[in-house]
N, C-alpha and C positions, 0 to 999 in steps of 0.2 A: 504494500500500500504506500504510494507515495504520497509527499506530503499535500501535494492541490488535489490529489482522489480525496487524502481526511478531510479538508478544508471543504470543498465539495459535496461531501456527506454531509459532516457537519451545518451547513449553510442550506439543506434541503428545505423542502416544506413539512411543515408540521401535520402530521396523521389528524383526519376529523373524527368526530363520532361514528358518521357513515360508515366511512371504513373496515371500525372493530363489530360496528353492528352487521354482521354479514357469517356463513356459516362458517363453523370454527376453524375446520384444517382449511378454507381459501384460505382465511387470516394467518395461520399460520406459515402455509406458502408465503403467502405475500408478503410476510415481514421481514421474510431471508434479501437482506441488504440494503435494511433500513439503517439509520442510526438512534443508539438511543444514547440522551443524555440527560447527565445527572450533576445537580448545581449542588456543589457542597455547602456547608455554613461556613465557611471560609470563601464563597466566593467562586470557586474551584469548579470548572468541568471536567469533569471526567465522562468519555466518550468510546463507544463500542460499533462496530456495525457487526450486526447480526447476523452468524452464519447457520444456526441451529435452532429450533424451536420445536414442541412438540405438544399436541394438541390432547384435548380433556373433552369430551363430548357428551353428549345427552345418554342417557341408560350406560353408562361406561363404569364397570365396577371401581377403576382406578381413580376416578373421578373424585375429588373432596367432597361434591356436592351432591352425590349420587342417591344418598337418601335425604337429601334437602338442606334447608335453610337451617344451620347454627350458629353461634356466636362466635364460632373458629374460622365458618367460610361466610360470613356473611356479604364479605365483599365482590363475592363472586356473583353476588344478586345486584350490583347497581351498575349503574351506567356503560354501557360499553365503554371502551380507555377505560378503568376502574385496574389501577391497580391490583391483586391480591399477593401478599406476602404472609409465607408460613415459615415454622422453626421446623427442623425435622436432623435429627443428628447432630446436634450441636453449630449447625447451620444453616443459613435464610435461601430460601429460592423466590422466583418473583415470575410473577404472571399476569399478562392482560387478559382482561372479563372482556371476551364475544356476546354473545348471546345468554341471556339468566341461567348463570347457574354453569356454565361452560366459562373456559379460560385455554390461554396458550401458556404453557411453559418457555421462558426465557432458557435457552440450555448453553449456548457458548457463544463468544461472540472475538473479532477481530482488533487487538486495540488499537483506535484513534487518538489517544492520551498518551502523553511519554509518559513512559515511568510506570505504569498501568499493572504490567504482569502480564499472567497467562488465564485471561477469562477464558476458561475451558470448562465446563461442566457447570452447572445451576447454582452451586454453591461459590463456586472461584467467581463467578462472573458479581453474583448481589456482593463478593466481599471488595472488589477491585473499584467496583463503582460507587460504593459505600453503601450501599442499600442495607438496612435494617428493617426491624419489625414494624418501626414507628412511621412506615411508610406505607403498610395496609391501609389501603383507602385513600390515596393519592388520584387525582385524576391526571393521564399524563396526557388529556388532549388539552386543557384550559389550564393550568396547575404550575407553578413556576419552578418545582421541586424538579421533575423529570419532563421532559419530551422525545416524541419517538417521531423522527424526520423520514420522509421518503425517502426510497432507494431512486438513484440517477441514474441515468445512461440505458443504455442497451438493456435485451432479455438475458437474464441467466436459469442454469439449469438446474434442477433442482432432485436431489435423489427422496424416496422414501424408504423407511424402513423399521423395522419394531422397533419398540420403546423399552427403555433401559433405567436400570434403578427401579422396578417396582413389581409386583408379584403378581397383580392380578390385570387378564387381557394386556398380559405384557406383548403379547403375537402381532398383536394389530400394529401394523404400520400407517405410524401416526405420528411420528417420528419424522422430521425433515429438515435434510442440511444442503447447503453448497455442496456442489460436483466441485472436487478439487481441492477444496480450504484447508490449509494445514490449521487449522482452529478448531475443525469440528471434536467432538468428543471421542472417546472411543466404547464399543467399537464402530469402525466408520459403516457406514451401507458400503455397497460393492463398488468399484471403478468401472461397471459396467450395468447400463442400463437396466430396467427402460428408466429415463429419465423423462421429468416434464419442463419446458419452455415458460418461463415467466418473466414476463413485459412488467416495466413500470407503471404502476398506476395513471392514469389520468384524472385531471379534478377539474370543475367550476364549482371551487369554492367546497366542495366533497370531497372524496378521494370516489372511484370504479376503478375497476379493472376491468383489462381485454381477455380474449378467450386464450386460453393456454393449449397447448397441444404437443405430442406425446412424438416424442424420437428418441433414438438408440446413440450414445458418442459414449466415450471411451471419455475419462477425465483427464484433465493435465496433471494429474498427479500430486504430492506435496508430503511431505516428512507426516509421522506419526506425531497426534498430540498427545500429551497429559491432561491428566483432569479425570477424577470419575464422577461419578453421577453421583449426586445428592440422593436421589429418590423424588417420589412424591408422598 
């Protein structure tokens, strides 16, 4: 990543409500190459673009929210953007609220930040960008704590594959990173299709998306990361 791609990222447009309001794994696709940032009390951004994220859906056993509304997930019930942030292992993972009661996992991400580290897995990434507990319940479309910017340029490609760190419908692939990123978590999906086509958003004054479409390429390859999974 060079430094006018971060600068680039960084200076995108800011994600609308529209956007997170939309079914959960588009949103998830779609946020592979966003940026997100994070204004510390200090002043301080700290900045990621996102190569991995993994999706939490309606009837989904793995789901926080899967037998409803508690006072642990209850963020997962408001606004689409709606941050939700959990403790789990002595550790914070963070997730935007799609649709009630549905969220994307944040799982690893590219740093834009000198100094940053290795946001590799759900847990590395809420610690590098400072993310804590006392961030459940952050809107990051209106909210001046966090914002998640549009991905620029061109389509990228995008692999699926099961989800990692968690015991139950862990088969489903729902799980989705960059073809290629030496960022993504491990273990990676395959360097070999089928892969899906994802175009940047389009807005007036929303965010949509175009249709996406499915072909076979080989990745560019890239070193093994660290990082393991938090869980959910």
């Amino acid at each position: 990543m060079t430094e006018a791609s971060s600068s680039r990222l960084r200076e995108g447009r800011r994600l609308s409500r529209p956007f997170f309001d939309r079914p959960t794994q588009r949103v998830a696709r779609e946020l592979l190459g966003a940026a997100v940032v994070v204004v510390g009390n200090d002043g301080r951004e700290r900045a990621v673009r996102l190569v991995e994220t993994e999706a939490y859906v309606h009837d989904d056993p793995a789901n926080h929210a899967y037998r409803g509304p508690t006072e642990r997930n209850r963020s997962m019930f408001e606004r689409p953007g709606t941050l939700y942030v959990y403790r789990i292992h002595q550790v914070v993972c963070a997730n935007l609220v799609t649709r009630p009661g549905e969220a994307v996992l944040l799982r690893a991400g590219a740093p834009l930040s000198p100094e940053l580290g290795r946001p590799v897995g759900p847990g590395r990434l809420c610690r590098v960008l400072g993310l804590t507990l006392a961030d459940d319940g952050v809107d990051a479309v209106t909210g001046g704590r966090l914002r998640v910017l549009a991905r620029p340029g061109g389509a990228v490609l995008v692999a699926a594959a099961p989800r990692v760190g968690i015991r139950r419908a862990a088969d489903r692939p729902l799980r989705f990173a960059l073809v290629g990123s030496p960022w993504v978590s491990r273990p990676r999906p395959p360097a070999v299709g089928p892969f899906s086509e994802v175009s940047p958003t389009r807005s007036r004054g929303v965010a949509a998306s175009r249709r996406t479409r499915t072909t076979r390429r080989r990745s560019s390859g890239g070193g093994r990361s660290g990082g393991r999974s938090a869980g959910r």
